[in-house]
C-alpha positions as a Markdown table, in Angstrom:
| # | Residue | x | y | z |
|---|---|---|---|---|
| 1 | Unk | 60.9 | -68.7 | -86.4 |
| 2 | Unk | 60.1 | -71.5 | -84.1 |
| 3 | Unk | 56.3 | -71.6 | -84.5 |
| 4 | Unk | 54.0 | -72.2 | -87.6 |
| 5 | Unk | 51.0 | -71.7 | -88.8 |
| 6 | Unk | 49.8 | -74.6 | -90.7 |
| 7 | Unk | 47.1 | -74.8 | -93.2 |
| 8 | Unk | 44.6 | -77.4 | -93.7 |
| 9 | Unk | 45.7 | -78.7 | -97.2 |
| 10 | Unk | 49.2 | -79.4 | -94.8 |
| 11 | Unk | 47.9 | -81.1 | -92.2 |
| 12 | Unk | 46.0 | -83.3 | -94.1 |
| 13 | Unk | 49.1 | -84.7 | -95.8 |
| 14 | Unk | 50.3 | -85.1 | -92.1 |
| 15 | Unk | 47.2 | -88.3 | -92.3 |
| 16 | Unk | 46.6 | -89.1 | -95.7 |
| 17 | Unk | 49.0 | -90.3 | -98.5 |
| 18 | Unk | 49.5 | -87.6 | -100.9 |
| 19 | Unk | 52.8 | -87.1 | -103.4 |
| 20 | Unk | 54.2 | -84.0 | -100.8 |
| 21 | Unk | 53.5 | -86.3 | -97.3 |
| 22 | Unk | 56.7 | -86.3 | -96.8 |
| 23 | Unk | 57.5 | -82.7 | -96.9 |
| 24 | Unk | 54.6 | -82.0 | -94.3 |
| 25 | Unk | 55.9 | -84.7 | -92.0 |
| 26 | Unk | 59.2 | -82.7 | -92.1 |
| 27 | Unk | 57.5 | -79.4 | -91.0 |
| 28 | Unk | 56.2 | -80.7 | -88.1 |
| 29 | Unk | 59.2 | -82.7 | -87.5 |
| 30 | Unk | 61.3 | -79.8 | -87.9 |
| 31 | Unk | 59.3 | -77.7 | -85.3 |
| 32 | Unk | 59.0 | -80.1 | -82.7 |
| 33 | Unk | 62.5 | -80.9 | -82.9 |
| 34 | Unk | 63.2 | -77.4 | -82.6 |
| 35 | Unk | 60.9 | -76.6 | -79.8 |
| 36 | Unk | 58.1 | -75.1 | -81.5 |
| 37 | Unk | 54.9 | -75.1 | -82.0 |
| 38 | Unk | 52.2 | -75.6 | -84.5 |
| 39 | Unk | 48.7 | -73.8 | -84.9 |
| 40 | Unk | 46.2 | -75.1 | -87.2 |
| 41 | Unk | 42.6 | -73.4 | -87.3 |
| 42 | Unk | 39.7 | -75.1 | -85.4 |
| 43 | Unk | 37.6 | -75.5 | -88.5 |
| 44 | Unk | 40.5 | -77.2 | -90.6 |
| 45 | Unk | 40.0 | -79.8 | -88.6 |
| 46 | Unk | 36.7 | -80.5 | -89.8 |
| 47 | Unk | 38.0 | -80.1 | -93.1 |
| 48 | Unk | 40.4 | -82.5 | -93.0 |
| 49 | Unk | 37.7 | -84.9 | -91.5 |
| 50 | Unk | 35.8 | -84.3 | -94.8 |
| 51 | Unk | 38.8 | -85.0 | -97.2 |
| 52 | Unk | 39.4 | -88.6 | -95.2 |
| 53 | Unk | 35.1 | -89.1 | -95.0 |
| 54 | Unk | 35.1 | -87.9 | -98.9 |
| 55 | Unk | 38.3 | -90.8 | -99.4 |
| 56 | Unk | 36.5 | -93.5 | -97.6 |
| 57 | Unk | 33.5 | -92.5 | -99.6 |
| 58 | Unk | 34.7 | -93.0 | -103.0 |
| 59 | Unk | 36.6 | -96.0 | -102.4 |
| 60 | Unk | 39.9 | -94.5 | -101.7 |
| 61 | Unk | 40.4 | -95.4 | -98.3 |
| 62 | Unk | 38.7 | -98.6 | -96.7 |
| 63 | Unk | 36.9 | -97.8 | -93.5 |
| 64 | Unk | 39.7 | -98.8 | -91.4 |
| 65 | Unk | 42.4 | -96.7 | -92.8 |
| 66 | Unk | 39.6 | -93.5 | -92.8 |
| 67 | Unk | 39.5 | -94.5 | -88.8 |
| 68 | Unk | 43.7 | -94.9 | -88.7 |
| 69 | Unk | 43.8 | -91.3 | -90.2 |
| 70 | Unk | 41.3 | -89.7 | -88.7 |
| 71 | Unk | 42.9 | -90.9 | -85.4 |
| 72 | Unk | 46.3 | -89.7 | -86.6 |
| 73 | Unk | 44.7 | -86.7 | -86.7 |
| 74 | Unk | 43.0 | -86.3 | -83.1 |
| 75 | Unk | 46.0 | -86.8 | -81.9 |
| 76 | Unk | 48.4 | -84.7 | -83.6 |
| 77 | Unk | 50.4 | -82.4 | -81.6 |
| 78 | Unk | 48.9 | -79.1 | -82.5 |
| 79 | Unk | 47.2 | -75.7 | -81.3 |
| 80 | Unk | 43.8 | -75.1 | -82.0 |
| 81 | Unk | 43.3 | -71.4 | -82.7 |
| 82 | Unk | 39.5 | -70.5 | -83.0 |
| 83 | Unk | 38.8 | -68.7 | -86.2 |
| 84 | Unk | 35.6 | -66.7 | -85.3 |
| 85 | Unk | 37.5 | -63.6 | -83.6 |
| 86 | Unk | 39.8 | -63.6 | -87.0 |
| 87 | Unk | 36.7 | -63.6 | -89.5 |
| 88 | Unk | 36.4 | -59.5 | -90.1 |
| 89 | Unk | 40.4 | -59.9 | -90.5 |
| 90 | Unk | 39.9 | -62.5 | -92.8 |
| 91 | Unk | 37.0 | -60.7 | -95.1 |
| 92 | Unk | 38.5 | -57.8 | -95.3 |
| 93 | Unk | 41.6 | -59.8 | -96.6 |
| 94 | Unk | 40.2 | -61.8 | -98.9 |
| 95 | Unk | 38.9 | -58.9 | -100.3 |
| 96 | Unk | 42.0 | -57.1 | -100.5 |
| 97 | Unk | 43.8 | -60.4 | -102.2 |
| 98 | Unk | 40.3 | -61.8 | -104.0 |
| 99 | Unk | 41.3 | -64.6 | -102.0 |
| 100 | Unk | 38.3 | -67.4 | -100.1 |
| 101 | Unk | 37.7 | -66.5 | -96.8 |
| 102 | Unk | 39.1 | -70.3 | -95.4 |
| 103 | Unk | 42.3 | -69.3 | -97.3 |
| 104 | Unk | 42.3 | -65.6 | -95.9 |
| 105 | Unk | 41.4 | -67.0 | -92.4 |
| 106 | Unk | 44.3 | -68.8 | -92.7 |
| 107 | Unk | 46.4 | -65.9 | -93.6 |
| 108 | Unk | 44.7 | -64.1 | -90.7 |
| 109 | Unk | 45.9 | -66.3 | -88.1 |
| 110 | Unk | 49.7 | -66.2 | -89.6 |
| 111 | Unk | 49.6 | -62.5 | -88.7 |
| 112 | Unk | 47.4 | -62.5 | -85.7 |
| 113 | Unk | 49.9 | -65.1 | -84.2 |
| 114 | Unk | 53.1 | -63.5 | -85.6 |
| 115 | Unk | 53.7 | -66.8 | -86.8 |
| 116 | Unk | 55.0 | -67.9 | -90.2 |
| 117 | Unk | 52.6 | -70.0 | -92.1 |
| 118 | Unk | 53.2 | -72.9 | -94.8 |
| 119 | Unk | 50.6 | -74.0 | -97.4 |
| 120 | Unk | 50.6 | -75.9 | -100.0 |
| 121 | Unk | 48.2 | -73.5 | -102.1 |
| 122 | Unk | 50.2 | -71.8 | -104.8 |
| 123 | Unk | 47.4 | -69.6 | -105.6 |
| 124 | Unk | 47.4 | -68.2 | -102.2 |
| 125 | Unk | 50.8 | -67.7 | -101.8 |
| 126 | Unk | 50.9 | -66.0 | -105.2 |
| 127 | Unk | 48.4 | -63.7 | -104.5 |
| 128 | Unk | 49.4 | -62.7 | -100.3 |
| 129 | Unk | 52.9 | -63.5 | -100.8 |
| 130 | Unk | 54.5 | -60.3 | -100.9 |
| 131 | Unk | 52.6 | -58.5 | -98.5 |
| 132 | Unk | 52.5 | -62.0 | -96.4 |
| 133 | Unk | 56.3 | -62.8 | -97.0 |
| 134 | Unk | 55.7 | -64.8 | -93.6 |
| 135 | Unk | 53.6 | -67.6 | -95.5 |
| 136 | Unk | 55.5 | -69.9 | -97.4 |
| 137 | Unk | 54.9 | -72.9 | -99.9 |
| 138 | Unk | 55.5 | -76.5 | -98.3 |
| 139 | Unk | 57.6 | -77.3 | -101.5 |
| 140 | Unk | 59.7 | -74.3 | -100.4 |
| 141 | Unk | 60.2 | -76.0 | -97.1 |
């Protein structure tokens, strides 16, 4: 598989500092480097956004390193998939599962796409995994 699916708790520790950075630096090493691509949903964006306002906010981050990340961000090299035509998908999946629809939207686009996916939400994984054998952990990486 060339091309992933990448959640948002992923491509936020593509910008921030976080104890498994490294790891998601290496996916989308990994895939450019092999000539793939990576989707992330439109609306993680915005979530990550809020994780680097949310730092900045509570002292974390000084203003200029919110900016430096949020710029990371912008221009990372991704695919912006839309989630709106995956939400009934996504519902009916996190109903299936008992999973959040962000985390089912997520799981959504994996199979719309025919893409594998890699999280870093062990409660997902552990409750799609085995009929979503396509998503995987980061740690697993």
């Amino acid at each position: 598989m060339n091309d992933w699916a990448v959640d948002s708790n992923v491509a936020a520790k593509w910008v921030l500092a976080e104890p498994d950075s490294a790891q998601a630096l290496r996916v989308a090493a990994e895939t450019a480097s092999g000539g793939g691509r990576l989707f992330v949903l439109d609306f993680a964006i915005v979530e990550v956004t809020n994780v680097i306002w949310t730092r900045c906010h509570r002292h974390l981050l000084t203003l200029a390193e919110a900016r430096q990340a949020l710029s990371l961000l912008e221009r990372a090299n991704v695919q912006i998939v839309s989630g709106l035509p995956l939400t009934s998908a996504a519902f009916e999946i996190s109903v299936q599962f008992d999973v959040a629809v962000y985390d089912a939207l997520f799981v959504a686009m994996t199979r719309q796409l025919n893409v594998g996916g890699v999280t870093a939400d062990e409660p997902l994984v552990q409750a799609v995994g085995a009929a979503y054998p396509e998503i995987k952990l980061l740690k697993d990486w």
